[in-house]
C-alpha positions as CSV (number, residue, x, y, z in Angstrom):
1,X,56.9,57.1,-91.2
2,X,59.8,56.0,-88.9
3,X,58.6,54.0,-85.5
4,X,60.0,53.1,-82.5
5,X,62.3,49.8,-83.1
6,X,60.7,46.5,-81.8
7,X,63.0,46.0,-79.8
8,X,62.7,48.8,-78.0
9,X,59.4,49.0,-77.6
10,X,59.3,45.1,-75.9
11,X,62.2,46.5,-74.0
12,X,60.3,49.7,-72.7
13,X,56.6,47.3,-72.4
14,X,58.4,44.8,-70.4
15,X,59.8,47.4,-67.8
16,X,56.4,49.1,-68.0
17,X,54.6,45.8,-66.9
18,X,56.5,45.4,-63.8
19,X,54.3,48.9,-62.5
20,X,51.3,46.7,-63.1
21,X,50.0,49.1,-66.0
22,X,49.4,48.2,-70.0
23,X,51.9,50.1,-72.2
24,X,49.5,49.6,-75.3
25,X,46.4,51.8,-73.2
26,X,48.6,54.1,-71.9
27,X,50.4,55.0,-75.2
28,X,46.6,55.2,-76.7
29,X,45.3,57.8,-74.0
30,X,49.1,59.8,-74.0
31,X,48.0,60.2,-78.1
32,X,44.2,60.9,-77.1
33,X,45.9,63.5,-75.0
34,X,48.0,64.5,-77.8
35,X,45.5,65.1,-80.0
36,X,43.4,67.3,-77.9
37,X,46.6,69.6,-76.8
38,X,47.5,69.8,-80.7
39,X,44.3,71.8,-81.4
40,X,44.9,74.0,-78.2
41,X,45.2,77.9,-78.9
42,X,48.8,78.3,-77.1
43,X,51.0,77.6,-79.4
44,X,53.8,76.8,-76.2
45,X,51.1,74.0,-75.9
46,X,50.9,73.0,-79.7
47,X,54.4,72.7,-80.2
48,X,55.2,70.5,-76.8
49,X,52.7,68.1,-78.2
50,X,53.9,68.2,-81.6
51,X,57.8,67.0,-80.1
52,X,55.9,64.2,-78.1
53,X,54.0,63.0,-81.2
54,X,57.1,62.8,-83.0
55,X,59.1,61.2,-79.8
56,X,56.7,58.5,-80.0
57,X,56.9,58.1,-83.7
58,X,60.6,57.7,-83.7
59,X,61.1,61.1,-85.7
60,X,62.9,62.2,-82.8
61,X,66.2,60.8,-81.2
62,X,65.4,58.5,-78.1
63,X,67.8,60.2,-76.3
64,X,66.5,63.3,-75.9
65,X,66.5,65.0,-72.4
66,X,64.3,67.8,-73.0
67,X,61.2,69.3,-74.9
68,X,62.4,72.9,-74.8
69,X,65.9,72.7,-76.5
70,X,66.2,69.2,-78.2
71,X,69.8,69.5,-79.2
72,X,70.7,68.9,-74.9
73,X,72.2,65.7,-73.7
74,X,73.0,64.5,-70.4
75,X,76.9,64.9,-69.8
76,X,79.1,64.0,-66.9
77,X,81.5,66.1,-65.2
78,X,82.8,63.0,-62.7
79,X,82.0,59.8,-62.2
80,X,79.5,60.6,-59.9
81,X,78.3,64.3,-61.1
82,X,76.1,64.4,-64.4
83,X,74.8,67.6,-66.3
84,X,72.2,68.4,-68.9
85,X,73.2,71.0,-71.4
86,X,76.6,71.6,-73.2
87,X,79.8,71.7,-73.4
88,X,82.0,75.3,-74.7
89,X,85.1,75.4,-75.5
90,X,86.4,79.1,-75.8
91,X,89.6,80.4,-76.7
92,X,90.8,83.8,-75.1
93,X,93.9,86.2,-75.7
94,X,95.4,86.8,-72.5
95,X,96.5,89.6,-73.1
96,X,93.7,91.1,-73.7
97,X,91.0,88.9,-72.7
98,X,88.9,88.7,-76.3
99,X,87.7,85.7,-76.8
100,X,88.6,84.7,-80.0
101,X,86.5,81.9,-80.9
102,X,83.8,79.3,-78.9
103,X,82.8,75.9,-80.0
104,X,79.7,74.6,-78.5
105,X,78.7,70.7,-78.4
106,X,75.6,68.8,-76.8
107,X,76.4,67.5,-73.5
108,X,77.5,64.2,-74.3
109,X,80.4,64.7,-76.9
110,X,83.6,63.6,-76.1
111,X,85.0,67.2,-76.8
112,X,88.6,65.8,-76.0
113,X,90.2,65.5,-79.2
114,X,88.8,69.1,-80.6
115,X,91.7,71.0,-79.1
116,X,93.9,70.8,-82.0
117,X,91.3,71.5,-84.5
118,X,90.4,74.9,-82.4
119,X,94.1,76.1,-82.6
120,X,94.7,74.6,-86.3
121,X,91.1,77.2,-86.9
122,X,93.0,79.9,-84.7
123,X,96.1,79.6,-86.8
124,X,94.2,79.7,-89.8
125,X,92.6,83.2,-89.6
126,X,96.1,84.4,-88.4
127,X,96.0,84.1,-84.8
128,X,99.6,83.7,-83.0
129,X,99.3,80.5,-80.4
130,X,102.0,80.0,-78.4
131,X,100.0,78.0,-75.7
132,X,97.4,76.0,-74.6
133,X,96.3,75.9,-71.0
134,X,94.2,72.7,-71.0
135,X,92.4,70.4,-67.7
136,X,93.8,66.9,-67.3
137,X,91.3,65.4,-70.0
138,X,93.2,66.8,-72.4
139,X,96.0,64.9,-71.0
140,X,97.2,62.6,-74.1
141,X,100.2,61.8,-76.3
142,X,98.4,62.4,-79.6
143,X,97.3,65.8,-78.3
144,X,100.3,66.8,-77.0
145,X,102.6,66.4,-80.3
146,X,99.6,67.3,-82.2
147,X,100.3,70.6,-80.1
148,X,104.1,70.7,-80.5
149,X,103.7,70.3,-84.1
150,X,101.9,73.3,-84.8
151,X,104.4,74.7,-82.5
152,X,102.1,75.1,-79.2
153,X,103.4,74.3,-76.0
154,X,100.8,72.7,-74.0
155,X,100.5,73.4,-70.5
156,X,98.4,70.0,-69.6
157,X,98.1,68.3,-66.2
158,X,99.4,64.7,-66.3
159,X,97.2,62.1,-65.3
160,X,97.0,60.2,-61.8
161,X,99.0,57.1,-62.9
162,X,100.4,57.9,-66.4
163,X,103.5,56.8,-67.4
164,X,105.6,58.7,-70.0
165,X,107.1,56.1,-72.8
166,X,111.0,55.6,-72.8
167,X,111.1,57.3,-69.3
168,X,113.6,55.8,-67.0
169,X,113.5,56.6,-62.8
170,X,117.7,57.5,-62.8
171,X,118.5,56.8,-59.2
172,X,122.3,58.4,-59.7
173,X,120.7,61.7,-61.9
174,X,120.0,63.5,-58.6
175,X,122.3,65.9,-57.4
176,X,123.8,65.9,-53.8
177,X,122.0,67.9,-51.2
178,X,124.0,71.1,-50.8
179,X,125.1,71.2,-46.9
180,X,126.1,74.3,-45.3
């Protein structure tokens, strides 16, 4: 049976003893507790102590954010706002306004460079795209001709402070200012 690492546990007993408390007595009274709630009659009950068993016998990722649904991660929507859930990304014919297919992922994937895999899918079952309408995190060379290969334009926000390669400022490319 998997365990937590060693390392982690010193880690997580070293930060512990700072509150003043023994890790080794309080991880023997959480499994006294355990053990108790397992042979409760709720099953709600039963199955939240089963998840913390196998939490604390490393059966269970250590970075999971919540009991209920175990396949939630933390994400972050700025650098200051964070979330716990998912991401979606869902495709829709605006013409009609069908959604024509949705990709889910936990909240902490880097869903970035699935744009071109969700139109390549789309253009697979026989779906005409023409364009992507796309936030600036999308905002990428490689996804950009990725686009333009398959023959999508991409309607992407640049960046704040992205330069184009081979672009040249052309001070004498401006035309005169019409006066009338």
């Amino acid at each position: 049976m998997k365990r937590v690492s060693k390392k982690r546990y010193n880690k997580l007993a070293k930060k512990y003893l700072k509150t003043g408390k023994n890790l080794e007595e309080e991880m023997a009274l959480t499994r006294e507790l355990l053990k108790a709630l397992s042979k409760e009659t709720d099953s709600v009950v039963r199955e939240s102590a089963m998840r913390v068993e196998r939490l604390l016998r490393g059966e269970v990722s250590q970075d999971i954010v919540s009991f209920v649904d175990e396949d939630a991660r933390w994400g972050k929507k700025s650098k200051t706002k964070s979330f716990m859930g998912y991401k979606v990304h869902a495709s829709v014919d605006p013409k009609s306004d069908i959604i024509t297919s949705v990709e889910v992922y936990s909240g902490n994937v880097n869903e970035k460079n699935a744009l071109p895999e969700i139109i390549r899918d789309e253009k697979e079952r026989g779906l005409l795209v023409k364009k992507v309408i796309a936030d600036g995190l999308y905002d990428s060379v490689k996804i950009r001709k990725s686009l333009r290969k398959m023959g999508v334009i991409p309607y992407i926000p640049v960046k704040k402070g992205v330069q184009f390669e081979k672009f040249k400022y052309d001070d004498g490319a401006l035309l005169p200012r019409r006066t009338s």
